[in-house]
C-alpha positions in Angstrom: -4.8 8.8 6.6 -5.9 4.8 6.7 -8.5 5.0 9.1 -9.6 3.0 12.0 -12.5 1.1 12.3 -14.1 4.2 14.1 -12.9 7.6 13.8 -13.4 9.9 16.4 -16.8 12.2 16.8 -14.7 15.5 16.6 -13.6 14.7 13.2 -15.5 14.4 9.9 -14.2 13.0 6.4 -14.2 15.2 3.8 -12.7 13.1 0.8 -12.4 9.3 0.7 -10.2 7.3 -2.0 -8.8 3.6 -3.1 -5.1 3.0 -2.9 -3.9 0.3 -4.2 -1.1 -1.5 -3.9 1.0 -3.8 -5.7 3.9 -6.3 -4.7 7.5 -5.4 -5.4 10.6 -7.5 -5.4 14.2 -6.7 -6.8 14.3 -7.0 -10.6 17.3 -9.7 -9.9 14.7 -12.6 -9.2 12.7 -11.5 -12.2 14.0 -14.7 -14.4 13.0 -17.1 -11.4 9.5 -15.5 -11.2 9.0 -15.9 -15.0 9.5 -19.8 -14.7 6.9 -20.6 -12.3 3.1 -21.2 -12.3 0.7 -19.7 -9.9 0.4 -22.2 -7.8 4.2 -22.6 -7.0 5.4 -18.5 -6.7 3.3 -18.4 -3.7 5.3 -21.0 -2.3 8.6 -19.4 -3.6 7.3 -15.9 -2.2 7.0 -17.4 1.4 10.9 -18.3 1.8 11.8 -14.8 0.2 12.2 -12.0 3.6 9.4 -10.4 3.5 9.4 -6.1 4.8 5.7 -5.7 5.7 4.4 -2.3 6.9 3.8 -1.7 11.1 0.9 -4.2 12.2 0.6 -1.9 15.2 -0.5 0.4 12.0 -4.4 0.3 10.4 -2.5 -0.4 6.9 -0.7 -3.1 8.5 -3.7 -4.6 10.0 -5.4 -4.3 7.1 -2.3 -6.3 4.9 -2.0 -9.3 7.2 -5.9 -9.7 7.2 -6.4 -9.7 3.5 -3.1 -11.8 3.2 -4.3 -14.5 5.8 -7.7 -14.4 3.8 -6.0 -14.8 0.5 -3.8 -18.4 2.4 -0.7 -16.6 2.6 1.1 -17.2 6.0 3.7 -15.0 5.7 6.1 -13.7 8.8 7.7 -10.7 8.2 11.6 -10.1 8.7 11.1 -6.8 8.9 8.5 -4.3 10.2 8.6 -0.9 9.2 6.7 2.5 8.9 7.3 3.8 5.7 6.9 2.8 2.0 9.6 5.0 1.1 12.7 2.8 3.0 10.9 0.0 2.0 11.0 0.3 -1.4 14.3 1.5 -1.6 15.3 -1.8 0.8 13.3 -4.4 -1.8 15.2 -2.0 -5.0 18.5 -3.8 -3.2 17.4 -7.2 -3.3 16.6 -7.0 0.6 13.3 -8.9 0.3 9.8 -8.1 -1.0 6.6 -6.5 0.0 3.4 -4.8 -0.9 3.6 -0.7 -1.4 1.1 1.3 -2.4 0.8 1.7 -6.4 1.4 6.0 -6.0 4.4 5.4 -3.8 6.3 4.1 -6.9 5.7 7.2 -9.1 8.2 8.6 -7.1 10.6 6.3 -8.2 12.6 6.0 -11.2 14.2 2.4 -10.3 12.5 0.4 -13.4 15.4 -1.4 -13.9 15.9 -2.3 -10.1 12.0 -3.1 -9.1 9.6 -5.2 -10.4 5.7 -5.6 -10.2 4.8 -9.2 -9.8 1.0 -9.4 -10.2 -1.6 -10.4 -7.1 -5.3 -11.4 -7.4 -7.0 -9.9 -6.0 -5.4 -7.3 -5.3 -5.0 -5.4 -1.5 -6.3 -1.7 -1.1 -7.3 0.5 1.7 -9.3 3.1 1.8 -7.1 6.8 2.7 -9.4 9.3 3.8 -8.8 13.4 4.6 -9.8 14.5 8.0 -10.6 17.9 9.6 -12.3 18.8 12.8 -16.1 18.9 12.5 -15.8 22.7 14.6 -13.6 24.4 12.1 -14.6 25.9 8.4 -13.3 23.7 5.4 -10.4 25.5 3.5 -12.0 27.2 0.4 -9.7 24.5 -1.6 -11.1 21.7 0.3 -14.9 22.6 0.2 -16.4 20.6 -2.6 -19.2 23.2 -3.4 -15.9 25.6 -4.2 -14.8 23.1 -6.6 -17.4 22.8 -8.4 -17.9 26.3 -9.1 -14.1 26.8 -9.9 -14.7 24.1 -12.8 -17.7 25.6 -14.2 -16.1 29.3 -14.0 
């Protein structure tokens, strides 16, 4: 999960990672994208329709923040809760939006997506959960691991 600020004191975190993500439009604007400079693709990106994850959502939160910190003022036409329709939406030309890199492994659309590249780029932080009272699962418990690797 993306966490919130503070998690609950029932819970503990028992692996922590990066995801990043990457911005994704419909491979049919990739000549326009080629032709301009820095400077002028933000301005192009803001009169695309944009399909931004939830901002009731931590990720979404997360997005807009960084985005207002990096100048973009962006207003979504679209606000959904999974990366899955909205990849498939942008791989139709319906707009474009920032996904998490992993999401796209799922995806053999290299001819309908493409990756237009952001600096810096946005990540979150997805963490595993599990209730501070119960025994970690034998595949979960880090000491198990290591002793798996060195068997």
């Amino acid at each position: 999960m993306c966490p919130p600020p503070r998690l609950p004191k029932t819970v503990r975190i028992t692996h922590k990672f990066e995801d990043a993500f990457t911005l994704i439009a419909s491979r049919t604007v990739e000549s326009q994208i080629r032709e301009l400079s820095k400077k002028r693709l933000l301005g192009w990106l803001q009169k695309l329709n944009w399909l931004l994850f939830d901002e009731r959502s931590n990720t979404g939160q997360q997005l807009r923040f960084w985005m207002c910190q990096q100048g973009w003022r962006i207003e979504p036409t679209m606000q959904l809760d999974n990366f899955d329709l909205i990849i498939n939406l942008v791989a139709i030309g319906m707009g474009v939006s920032f996904v998490p890199i992993r999401a796209l492994a799922l995806y053999n659309q290299r001819r309908t997506l493409i990756r237009i590249p952001v600096a810096p780029r946005f990540t979150r932080d997805l963490v595993v959960v599990i209730r501070k009272h119960r025994k970690i699962p034998e595949h979960l418990n880090p000491i198990h691991r290591q002793c798996a690797l060195l068997n």
